[in-house]
C-alpha positions in Angstrom: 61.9 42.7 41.4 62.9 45.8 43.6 61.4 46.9 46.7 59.8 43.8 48.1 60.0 44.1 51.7 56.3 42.5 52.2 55.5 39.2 50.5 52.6 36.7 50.3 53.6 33.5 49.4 51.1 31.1 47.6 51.6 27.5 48.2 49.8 24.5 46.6 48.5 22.0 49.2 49.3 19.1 46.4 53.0 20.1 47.4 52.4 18.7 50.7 51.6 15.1 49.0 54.4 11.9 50.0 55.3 10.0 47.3 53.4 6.8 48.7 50.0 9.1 48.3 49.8 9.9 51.7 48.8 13.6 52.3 51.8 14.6 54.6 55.1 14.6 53.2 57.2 15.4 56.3 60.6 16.1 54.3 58.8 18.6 52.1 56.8 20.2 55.0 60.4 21.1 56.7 62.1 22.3 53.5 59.1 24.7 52.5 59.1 25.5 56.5 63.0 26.2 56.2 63.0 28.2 53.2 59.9 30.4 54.5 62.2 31.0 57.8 65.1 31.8 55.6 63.5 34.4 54.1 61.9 35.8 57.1 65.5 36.4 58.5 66.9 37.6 55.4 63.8 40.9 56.5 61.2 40.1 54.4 58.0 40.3 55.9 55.8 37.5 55.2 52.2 35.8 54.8 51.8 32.7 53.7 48.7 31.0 51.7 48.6 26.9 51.5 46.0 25.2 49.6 44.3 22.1 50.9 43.6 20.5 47.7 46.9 16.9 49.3 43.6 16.6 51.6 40.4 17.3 49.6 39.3 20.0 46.8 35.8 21.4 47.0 35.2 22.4 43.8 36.1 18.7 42.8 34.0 16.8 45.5 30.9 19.1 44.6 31.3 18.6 41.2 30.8 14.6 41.8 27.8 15.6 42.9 27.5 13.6 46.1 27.9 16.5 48.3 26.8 20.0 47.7 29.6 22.2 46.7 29.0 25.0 49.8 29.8 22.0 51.8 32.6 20.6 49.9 34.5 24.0 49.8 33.8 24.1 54.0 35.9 20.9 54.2 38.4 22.2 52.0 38.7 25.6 54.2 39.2 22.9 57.4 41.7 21.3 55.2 43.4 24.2 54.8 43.8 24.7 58.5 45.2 21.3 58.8 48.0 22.4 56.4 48.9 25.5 58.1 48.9 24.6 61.7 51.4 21.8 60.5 53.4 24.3 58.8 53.5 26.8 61.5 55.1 24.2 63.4 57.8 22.9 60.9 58.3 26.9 60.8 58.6 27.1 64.5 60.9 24.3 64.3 63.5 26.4 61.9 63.9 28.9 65.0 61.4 31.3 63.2 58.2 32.4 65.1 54.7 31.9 62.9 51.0 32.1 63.8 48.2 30.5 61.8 45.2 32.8 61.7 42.1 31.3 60.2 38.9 32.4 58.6 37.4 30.3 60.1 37.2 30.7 64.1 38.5 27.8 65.6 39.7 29.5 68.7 41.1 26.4 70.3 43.4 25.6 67.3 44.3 29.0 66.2 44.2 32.5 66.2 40.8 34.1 64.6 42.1 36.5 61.1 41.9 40.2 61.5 43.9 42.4 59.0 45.0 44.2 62.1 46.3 41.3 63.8 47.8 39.7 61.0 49.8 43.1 60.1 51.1 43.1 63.8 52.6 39.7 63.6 54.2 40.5 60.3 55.7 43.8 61.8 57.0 41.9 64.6 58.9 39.7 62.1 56.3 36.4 62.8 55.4 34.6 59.7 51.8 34.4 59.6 49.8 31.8 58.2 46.5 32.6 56.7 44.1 29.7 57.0 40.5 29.1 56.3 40.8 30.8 52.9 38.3 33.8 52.3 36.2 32.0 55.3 33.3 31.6 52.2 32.7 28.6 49.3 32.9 29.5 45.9 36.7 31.1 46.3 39.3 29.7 45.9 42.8 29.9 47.8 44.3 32.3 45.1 41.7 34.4 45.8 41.8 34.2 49.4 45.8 34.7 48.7 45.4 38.0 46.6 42.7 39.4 49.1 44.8 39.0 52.0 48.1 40.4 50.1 45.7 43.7 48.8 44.2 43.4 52.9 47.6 43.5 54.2 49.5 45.7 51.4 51.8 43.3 50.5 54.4 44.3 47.5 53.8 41.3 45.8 52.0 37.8 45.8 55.1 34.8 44.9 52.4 32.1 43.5 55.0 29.1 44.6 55.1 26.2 41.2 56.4 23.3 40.3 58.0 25.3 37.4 60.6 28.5 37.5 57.8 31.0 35.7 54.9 31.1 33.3 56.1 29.1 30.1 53.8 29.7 26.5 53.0 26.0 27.1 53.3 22.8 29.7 57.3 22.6 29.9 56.8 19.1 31.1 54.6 18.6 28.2 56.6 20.8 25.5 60.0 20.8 25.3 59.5 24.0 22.8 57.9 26.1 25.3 59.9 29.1 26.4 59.7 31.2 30.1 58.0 34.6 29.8 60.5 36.9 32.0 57.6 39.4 32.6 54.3 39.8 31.4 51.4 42.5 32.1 47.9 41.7 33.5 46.5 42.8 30.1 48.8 40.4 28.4 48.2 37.3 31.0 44.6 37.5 30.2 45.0 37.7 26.2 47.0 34.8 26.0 44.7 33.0 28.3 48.0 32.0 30.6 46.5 30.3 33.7 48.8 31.8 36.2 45.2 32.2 38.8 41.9 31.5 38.8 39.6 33.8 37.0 38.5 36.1 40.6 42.0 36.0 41.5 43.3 37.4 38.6 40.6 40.2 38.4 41.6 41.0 42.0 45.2 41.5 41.4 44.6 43.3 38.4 42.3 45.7 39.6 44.6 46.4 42.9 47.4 46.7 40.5 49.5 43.8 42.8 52.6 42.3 41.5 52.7 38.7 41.6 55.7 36.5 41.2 55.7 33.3 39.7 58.5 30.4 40.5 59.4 27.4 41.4 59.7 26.7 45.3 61.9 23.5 45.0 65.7 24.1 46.2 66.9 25.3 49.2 66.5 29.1 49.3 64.5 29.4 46.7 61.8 31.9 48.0 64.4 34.3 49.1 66.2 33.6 45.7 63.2 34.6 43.8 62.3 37.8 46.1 66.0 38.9 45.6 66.0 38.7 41.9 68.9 36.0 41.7 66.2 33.2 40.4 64.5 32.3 37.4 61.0 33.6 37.9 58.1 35.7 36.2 57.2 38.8 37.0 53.5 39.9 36.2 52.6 43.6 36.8 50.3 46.0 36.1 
């Protein structure tokens, strides 16, 4: 896609999981960390999104019904914060400046979100890391992703994958399956292709925002994908 100069990436907290279960994977922190910083030099200006579902999903610990879900989702938005304050490290690490602003005010951890703020690190070439989610239960962090890429008038939303794009089926699960290359909102929603949650998807669609699905495994992948020279799909208006 042409154009992109300001970018939300979307990243799934289950990324973050180690291979022995435990809910930090250091090696994959850095290369996510490496390839954000990457792309950050290459001029993009970026905001970053990371679920916390490595640590604990709300929607799944309501649904147990132990907990009431308002609750459950307000450990998930900590969660979330947990995630990006270790990520704007790793990032920091790569030689690339980041701030973590969260939803939810935690003042002595991190910096408190205002659209404002958050487009004044971005314009000063930080990577800023949205925390907290929408700062309310009942959304989920593609929502609070495609709020704060509409917020902050990002170009596109990249929803990071374990796959290179939206396939007609599971690739893992069907070898038949083929890669959309580009798709509409109208046409993501007739097929029933579950690229965002339902209030996400709305969201985009209604703000007309591009989003950008790939994989984020590789080195330079993310800058890869913005620059057209990976294997991605592209979901428009």
């Amino acid at each position: 896609m042409a154009d992109i100069k300001r970018v939300l990436v979307k990243l799934s907290g289950e990324a973050l999981i180690a291979a022995d279960g435990y809910w930090l994977a250091p090696a994959t922190l850095s290369r996510l960390a490496a390839d954000l910083a990457a792309a950050s030099r290459a001029g993009y200006e970026i905001a970053v999104v990371i679920g916390g579902g490595n640590i604990i999903r709300g929607a799944k610990v309501g649904a147990a019904g132990w907990i009431d879900r308002a609750t459950a989702d307000s450990m998930g938005m900590l969660a979330t914060i947990m995630n990006s304050i270790a990520l704007e490290g790793a990032i920091e690490a790569h030689g690339t400046s980041a701030r973590t602003l969260s939803a939810v005010a935690v003042p002595t951890i991190c910096e408190t979100y205002a659209r404002q703020l958050a487009s004044h690190h971005m314009q000063k070439g930080r990577i800023v890391v949205l925390a907290g989610g929408t700062g309310s239960p009942f959304f989920t962090t593609d929502t609070a992703a495609v709020l704060r890429a509409v917020e902050l008038k990002c170009d596109a939303v990249l929803k990071a994958t374990q796959v290179d794009g939206v396939y007609t089926a599971d690739p893992n699960k069907d070898k038949t399956a083929t890669r959309y290359d580009r798709l509409t909102h109208d046409d993501a929603i007739a097929r029933d292709l579950k690229i965002m949650d339902t209030a996400a998807f709305a969201l985009a669609r209604e703000n007309r925002l591009n989003i950008l699905v790939g994989s984020a495994h590789g080195e330079g992948a993310i800058t890869a994908i913005l620059r057209g020279e990976a294997k991605s799909t592209l979901v428009t208006p």
